[in-house]
N, C-alpha and C positions, 0 to 999 in steps of 0.2 A: 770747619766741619765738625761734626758730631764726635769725639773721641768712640773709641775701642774700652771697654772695660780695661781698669789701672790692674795692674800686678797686684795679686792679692797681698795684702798687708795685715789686716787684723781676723784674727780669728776666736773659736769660744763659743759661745752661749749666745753672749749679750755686744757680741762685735770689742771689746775693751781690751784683746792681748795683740800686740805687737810684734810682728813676725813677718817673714819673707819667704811666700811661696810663688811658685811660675803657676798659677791661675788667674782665670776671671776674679773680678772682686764681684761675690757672690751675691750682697744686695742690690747691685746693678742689675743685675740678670734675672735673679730668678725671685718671685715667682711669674712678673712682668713678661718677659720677653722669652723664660725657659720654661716651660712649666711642669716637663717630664726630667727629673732629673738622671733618672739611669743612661741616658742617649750620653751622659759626659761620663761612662765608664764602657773600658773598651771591648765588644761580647767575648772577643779571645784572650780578657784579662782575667782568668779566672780566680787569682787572688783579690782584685779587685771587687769583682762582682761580691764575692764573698765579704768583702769592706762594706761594702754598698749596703747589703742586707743585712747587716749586722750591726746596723746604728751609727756609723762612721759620719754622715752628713746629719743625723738625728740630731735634737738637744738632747743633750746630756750624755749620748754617744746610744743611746738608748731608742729602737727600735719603734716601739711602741708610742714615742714621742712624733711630734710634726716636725721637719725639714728644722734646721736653722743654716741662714745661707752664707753667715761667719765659717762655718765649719768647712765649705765647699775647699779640698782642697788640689791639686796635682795627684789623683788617684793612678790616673790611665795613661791622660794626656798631659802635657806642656803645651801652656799659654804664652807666648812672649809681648809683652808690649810694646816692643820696641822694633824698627826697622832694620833687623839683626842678619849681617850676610857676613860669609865666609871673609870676601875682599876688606871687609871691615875691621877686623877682628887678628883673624891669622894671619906672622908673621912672612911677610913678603920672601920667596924663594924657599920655604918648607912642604912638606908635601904631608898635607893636613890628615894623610891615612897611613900615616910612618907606624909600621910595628913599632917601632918602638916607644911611641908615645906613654907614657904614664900609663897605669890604671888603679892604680891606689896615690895618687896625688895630683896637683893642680899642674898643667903643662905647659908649665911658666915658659921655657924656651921655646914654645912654638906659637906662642900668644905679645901678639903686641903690651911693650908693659904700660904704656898709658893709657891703653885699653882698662888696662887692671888696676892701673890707678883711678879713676873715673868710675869705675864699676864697684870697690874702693867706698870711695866717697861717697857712691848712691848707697851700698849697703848701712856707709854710717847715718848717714842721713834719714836711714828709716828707722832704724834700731835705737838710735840714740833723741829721735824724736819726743817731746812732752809728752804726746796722748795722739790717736790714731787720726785723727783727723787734719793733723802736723805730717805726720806721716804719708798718708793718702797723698796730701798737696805735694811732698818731696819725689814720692815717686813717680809722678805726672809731670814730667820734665823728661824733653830729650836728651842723649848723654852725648856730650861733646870730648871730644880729645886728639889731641896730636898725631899726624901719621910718624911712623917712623925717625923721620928724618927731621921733622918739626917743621917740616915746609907751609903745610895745611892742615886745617880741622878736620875732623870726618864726626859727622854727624848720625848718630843713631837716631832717628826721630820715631817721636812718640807714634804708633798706632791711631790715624786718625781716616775721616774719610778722607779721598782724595790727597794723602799726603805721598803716592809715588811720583807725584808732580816734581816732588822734590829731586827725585832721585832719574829724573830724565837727563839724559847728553846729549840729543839730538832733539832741541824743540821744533826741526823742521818734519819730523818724522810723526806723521797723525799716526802711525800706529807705535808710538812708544810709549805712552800711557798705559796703554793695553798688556804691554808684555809688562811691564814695571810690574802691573797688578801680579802678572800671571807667574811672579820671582820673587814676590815678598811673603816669606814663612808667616801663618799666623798661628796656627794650631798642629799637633801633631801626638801619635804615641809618645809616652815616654820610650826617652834613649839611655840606653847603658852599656856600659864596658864588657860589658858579658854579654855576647850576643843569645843565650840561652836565656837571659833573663828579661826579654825582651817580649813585649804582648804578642805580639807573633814570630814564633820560632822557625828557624835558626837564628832570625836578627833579619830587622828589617823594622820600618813604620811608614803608617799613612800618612802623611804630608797635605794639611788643608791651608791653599792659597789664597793670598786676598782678591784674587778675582773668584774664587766660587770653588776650583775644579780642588779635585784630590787626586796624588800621585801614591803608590807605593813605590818606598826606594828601600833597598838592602843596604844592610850595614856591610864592608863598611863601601860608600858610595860619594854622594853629593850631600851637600848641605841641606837638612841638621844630621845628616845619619853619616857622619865622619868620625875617626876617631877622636880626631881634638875637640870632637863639641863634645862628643861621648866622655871624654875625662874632663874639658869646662863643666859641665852640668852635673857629673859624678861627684865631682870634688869641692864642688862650689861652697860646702860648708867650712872652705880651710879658709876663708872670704867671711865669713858671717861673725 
């Protein structure tokens, strides 16, 4: 099926710098399929909005300029392309809203490490890439890696259509498809360690699912609004 826009990779002017942010890849979307660009900043983001109007998506950062869709970047929300769940990720038998978790560093002990190796290796693989269109192709790959125990693979798969196919255990069950949709993260507020710093206060974010619906959850809660995604995604540049 039809992919989900890749993790934004290059950004700039002219699409040509090489980089790693959690967005759409902006010439996929817009001005084709998006064509109001304010709807991807969040009305309760009020430093955003102020981004927004202040040439942040513009060429040249400049206002007065036309849209350039390189520049589109994680203003509000978080993109993820990938089939990303807690069972995935978090270390088996930790409890993923531990005060104690980190909040100025990466939560190495409560994150599976081959998770982070793989995660790892896609950051090299984009950064260290020729030219952006090396890049693009690196990051359009599902992330494979070992559970725990190295018994089995656990597979991240790339954002496509119909890909919670993937992620069914009961194919005798006609309504597993349907929940599949209605549990796989696509979009979402940005999340942070700070629950004040958060598009809507006290801490909390909207949560849009691949079946369609939107939840609000409070931090700290269920996936993504946990502490340990809140310091994965906080700290994610000790990784880049």
């Amino acid at each position: 099926g039809e992919k989900f826009p890749t993790v934004s990779i290059a950004g700039g002017d002219n699409c040509n710098n090489i980089g790693i942010d959690f967005m759409w890849w902006g010439p996929q979307l817009y001005p084709e399929y998006l064509t109001d660009l304010s709807v991807n900043v969040c009305p309760s983001d009020s430093d955003g909005k102020r981004a927004f109007t202040d040439g942040r998506w513009n060429c040249g950062g400049n206002p007065a300029n036309p849209y350039c869709p390189c520049r589109i970047d994680a203003l509000s929300y978080i993109y993820l392309s990938w089939t990303l769940r807690s069972e995935d990720y978090v270390m088996p038998g930790v409890d993923e809203n531990d005060p104690a978790i980190p909040t100025n560093q990466f939560p190495m002990s409560y994150v599976n490490p081959f998770f982070l190796q793989a995660l790892g290796n896609l950051v090299a693989g984009i950064n260290n890439a020729p030219d952006v269109s090396t890049a693009l192709a690196n990051a359009d790959k599902d992330i494979s890696f070992d559970d725990l125990n190295q018994q089995k693979k656990i597979t991240m798969y790339r954002l496509r259509e119909g890909i919670e196919r993937f992620l069914i255990t009961d194919i005798n069950n006609p309504a597993a498809s349907t929940r599949a949709q209605s549990e796989l993260v696509v979009f979402f507020d940005g999340i942070e360690t700070t629950p004040s710093d958060f598009n809507h206060i006290p801490g909390g974010a909207n949560v849009l699912y691949m079946d369609g619906h939107a939840e609000f959850h409070r931090y700290p809660t269920v996936h993504p609004c946990t502490r340990v995604f809140a310091s994965l995604i906080g700290n994610i540049d000790q990784l880049l």
